[in-house]
C-alpha positions in Angstrom: 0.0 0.0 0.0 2.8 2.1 0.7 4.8 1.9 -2.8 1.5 2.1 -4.5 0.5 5.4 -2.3 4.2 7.0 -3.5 3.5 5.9 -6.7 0.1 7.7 -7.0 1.1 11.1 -5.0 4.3 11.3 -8.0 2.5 10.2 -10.8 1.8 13.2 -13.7 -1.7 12.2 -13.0 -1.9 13.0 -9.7 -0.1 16.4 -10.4 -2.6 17.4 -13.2 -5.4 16.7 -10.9 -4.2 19.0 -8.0 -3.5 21.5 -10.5 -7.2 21.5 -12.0 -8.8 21.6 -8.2 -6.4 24.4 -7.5 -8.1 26.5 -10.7 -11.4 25.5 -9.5 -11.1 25.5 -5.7 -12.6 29.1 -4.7 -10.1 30.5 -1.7 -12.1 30.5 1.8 -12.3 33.3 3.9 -10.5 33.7 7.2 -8.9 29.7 6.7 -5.2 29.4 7.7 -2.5 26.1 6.6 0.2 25.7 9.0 3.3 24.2 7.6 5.6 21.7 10.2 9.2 21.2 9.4 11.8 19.3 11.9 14.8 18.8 9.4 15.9 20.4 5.9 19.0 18.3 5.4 20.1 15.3 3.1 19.5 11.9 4.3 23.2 10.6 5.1 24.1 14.6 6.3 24.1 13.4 9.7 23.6 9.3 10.4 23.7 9.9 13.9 20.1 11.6 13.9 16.6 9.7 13.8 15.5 10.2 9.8 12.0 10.2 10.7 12.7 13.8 12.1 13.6 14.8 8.4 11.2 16.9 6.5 12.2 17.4 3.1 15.9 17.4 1.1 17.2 21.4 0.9 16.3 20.9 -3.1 12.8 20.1 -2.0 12.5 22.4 0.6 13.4 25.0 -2.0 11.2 24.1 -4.6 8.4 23.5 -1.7 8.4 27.0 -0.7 8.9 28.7 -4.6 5.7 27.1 -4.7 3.9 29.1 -1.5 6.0 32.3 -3.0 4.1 32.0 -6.0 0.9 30.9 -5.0 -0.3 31.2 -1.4 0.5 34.2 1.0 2.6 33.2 3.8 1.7 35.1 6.6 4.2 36.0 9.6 3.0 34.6 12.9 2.1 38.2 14.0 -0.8 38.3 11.2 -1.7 35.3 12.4 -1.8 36.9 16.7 -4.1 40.2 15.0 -6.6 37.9 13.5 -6.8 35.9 16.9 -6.8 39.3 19.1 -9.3 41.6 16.7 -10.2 39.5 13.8 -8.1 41.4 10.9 -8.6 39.3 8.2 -5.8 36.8 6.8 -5.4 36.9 2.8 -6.4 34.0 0.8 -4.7 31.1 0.9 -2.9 31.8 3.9 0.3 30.1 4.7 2.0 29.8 8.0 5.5 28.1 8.0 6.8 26.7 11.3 10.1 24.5 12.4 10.1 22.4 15.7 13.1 21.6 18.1 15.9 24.1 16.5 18.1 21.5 14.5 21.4 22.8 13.3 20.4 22.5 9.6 17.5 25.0 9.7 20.3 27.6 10.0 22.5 25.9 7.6 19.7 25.1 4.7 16.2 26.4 5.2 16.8 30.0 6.5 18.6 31.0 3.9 15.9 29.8 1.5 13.1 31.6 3.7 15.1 34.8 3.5 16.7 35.0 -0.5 12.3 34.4 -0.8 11.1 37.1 1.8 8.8 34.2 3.5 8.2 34.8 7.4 8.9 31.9 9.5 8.3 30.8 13.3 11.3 28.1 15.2 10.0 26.7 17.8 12.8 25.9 20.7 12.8 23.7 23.5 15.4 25.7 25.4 17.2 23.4 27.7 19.2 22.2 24.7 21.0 25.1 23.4 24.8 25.7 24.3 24.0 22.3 26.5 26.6 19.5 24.7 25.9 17.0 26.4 22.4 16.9 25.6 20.5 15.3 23.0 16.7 14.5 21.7 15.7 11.1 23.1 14.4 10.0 20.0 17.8 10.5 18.2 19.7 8.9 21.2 17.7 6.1 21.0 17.8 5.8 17.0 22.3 6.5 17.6 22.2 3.7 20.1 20.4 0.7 18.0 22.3 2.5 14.8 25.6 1.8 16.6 24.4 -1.1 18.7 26.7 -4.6 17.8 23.5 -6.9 18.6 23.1 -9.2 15.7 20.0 -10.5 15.9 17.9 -9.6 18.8 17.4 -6.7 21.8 15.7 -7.4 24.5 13.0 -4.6 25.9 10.2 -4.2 28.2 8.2 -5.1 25.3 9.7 -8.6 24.5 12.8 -9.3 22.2 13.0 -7.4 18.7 15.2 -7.9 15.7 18.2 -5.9 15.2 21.2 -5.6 13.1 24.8 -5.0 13.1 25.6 -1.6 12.0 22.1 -0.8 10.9 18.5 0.5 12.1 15.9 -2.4 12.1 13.3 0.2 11.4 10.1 -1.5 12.9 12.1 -2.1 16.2 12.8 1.9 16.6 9.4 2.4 15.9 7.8 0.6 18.3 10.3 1.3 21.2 9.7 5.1 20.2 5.7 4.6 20.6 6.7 2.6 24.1 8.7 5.3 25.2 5.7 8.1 24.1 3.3 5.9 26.5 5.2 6.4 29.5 5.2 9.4 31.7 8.0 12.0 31.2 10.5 11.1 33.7 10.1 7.5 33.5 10.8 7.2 29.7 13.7 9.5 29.9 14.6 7.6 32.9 14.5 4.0 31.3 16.4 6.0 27.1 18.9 6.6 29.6 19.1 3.2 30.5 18.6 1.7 27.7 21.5 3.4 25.9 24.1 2.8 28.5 23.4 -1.1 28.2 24.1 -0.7 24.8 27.9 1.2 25.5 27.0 3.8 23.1 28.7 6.5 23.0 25.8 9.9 22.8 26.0 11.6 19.7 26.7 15.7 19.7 23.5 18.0 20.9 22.3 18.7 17.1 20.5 21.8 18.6 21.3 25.5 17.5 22.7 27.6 20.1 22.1 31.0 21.8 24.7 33.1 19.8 23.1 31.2 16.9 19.6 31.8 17.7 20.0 35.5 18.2 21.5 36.2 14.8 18.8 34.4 13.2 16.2 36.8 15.4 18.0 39.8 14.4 17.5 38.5 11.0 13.9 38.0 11.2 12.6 34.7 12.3 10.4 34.5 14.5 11.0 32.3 18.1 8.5 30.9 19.8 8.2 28.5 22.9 8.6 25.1 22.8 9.2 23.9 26.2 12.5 23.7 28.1 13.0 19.8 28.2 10.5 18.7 25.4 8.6 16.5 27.5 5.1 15.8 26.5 2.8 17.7 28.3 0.0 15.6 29.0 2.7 13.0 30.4 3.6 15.6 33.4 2.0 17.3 36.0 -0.3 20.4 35.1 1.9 22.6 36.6 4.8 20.9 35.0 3.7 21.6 32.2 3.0 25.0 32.9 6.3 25.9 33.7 7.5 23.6 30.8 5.6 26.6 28.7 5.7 29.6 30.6 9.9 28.7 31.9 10.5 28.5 27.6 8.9 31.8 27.1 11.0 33.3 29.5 14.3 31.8 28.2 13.5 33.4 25.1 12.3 36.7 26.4 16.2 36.5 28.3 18.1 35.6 25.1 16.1 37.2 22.4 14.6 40.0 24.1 11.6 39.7 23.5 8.9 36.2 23.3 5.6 36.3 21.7 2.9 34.6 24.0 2.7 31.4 21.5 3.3 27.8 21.9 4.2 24.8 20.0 2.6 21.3 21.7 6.2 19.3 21.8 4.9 16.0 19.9 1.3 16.7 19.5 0.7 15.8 23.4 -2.0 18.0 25.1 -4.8 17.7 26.8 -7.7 19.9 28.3 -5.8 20.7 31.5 -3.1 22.1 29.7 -5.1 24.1 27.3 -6.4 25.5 30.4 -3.2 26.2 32.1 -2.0 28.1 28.6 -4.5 30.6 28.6 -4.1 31.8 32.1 -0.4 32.2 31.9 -1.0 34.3 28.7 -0.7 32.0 25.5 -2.9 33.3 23.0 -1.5 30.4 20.4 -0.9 27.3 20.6 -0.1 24.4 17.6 -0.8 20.8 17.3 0.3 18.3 15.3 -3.3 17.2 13.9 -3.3 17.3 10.4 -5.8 19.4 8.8 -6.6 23.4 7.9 -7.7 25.8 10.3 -10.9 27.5 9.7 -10.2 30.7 12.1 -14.0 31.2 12.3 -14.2 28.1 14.9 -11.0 27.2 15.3 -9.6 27.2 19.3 -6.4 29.2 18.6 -5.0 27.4 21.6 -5.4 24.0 19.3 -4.6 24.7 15.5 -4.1 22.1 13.6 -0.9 21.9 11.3 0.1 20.2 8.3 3.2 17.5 9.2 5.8 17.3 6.1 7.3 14.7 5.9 10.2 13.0 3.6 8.9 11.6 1.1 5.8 13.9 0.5 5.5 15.4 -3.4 4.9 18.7 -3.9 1.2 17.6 -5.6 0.5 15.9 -2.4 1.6 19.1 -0.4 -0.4 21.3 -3.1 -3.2 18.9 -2.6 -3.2 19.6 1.4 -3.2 23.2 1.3 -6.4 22.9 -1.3 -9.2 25.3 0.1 -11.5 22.3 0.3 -9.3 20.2 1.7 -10.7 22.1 4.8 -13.6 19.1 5.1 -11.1 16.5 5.8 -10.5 17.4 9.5 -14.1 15.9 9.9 -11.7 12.6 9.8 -9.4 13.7 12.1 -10.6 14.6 15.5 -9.0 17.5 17.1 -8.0 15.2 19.9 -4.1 14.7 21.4 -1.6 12.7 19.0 0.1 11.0 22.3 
């Protein structure tokens, strides 16, 4: 199903159909896409880091966003805070582009994309990581320790013995030890990453994470920071008020750095729940982003729970064109507005 869906969303077919919807497909008013990104980079750049965090190749990154140059208007995250605060109207086919997590190569290959263009952008960074070495995403410690790992056949974990291989990823077993991990609460998961990888006797791979001095140039140039936690736990896997300071304790780091931190909020895998939603509001958040996949009709939408549109890999640019289709608004019918984790 999977080779025949990659098939379809690259065949000429599938190209000339998007492209007829999109002459046809009357603009809606007050509706808003939200591009995610995690990685711009090429696939062996760095083999130490999980490739499920990797977005698109810098060539089609590039030719991704010559396509919202030309036909959608991006909007900058502070169009996006006046509609929320007095209802000034977004233009059609509105565009928001966000990064999550603050990985090296969004300095190194899509800013300077985003800027040659004029596009606005928003990074959102979990700020414990920066300037921190010694540090590191537990999904890419975990993916470094069974890359690097000299089991030849089988780990054992807590949920029973899965295939590996020498010098190589056994991609179902990161997958599901990944879910496993995003079942457990916070501490307990980073607890039992931390001892998973020091049975292994792998040695942790370099924090992959922009830092401060890094971060500041790339305000002063124009992108936009916004909160993303400090640890990037998932929020509905900690306290309330852990979670609250998670968000309010990342604003502040940014306000420290940057100078200044706008009162939004990026959900660190999709987690949330009600409680949390809550707890944003009255510490000041006025938006906060999912990662459920659909448009946002500003109308109705919560702005404390907009959906966003994941990019991933392997995505064509027809199947990104189809996604940002006005109509393609109906489809979040499908997909409840309900945490990913």
């Amino acid at each position: 199903m999977k080779r025949l869906f990659h098939t379809a969303q690259n065949s000429a077919a599938f190209a000339a159909l998007v492209a007829l919807i999109e002459r046809i497909d009357p603009a809606r008013p007050d509706q808003l896409a939200v591009l995610t990104y995690h990685r711009v980079d090429w696939p062996d750049a760095r083999p130490t880091l999980s490739p499920a965090q990797l977005s698109a190749t810098p060539a089609a990154f590039e030719q991704q966003m010559a396509h919202l140059a030309q036909r959608c208007h991006v909007v900058s995250i502070d169009d996006v805070l006046a509609n929320a605060r007095d209802g000034r109207p977004l233009p059609p086919r509105a565009v928001l582009v966000t990064f999550d997590d603050g990985y090296l190569d969004f300095a190194e290959h899509a800013w300077p994309v985003l800027r040659e263009l004029g596009l606005p952008v928003t990074l959102f960074v979990p700020t414990a990581y920066p300037d921190h070495p010694e540090r590191g995403f537990w999904w890419d410690r975990l993916y470094n320790a069974l890359r690097s790992s000299t089991a030849s056949r089988e780990i054992a974990t807590p949920i029973g013995p899965l295939p590996a291989g020498e010098g190589s990823v056994h991609r179902g077993t990161f997958k599901q030890l990944r879910n496993y991990v995003k079942s457990l609460p916070h501490d307990e998961a980073i607890a039992w990453v931390d001892q998973f990888c020091a049975a292994l006797g792998v040695e942790p791979a370099p924090n992959p994470v922009l830092g401060w001095d890094a971060l500041r140039q790339l305000a002063g140039e124009g992108v936009t920071l916004g909160a993303h936690t400090r640890t990037h736990p998932l929020v509905n896997r900690v306290t309330v008020d852990q979670a609250r300071f998670e968000a309010t304790a990342s604003r502040d780091d940014l306000a420290q750095a940057i100078g200044s931190a706008p009162p939004i909020f990026a959900y660190p895998s999709g987690g949330f729940d009600q409680a949390v939603v809550d707890g944003l509001a009255q510490d000041g958040f006025e938006l906060a982003f999912t990662t459920v996949r659909g448009l946002n009709d500003l109308r109705r939408a919560d702005p404390l729970r907009l959906r966003r549109i994941n990019v991933a890999q392997h995505a064509s640019l027809a199947l990104l064109r189809g996604q940002l289709l006005p109509s393609a608004v109906w489809l979040n019918r499908w997909q409840p507005l309900a945490s990913a984790n």
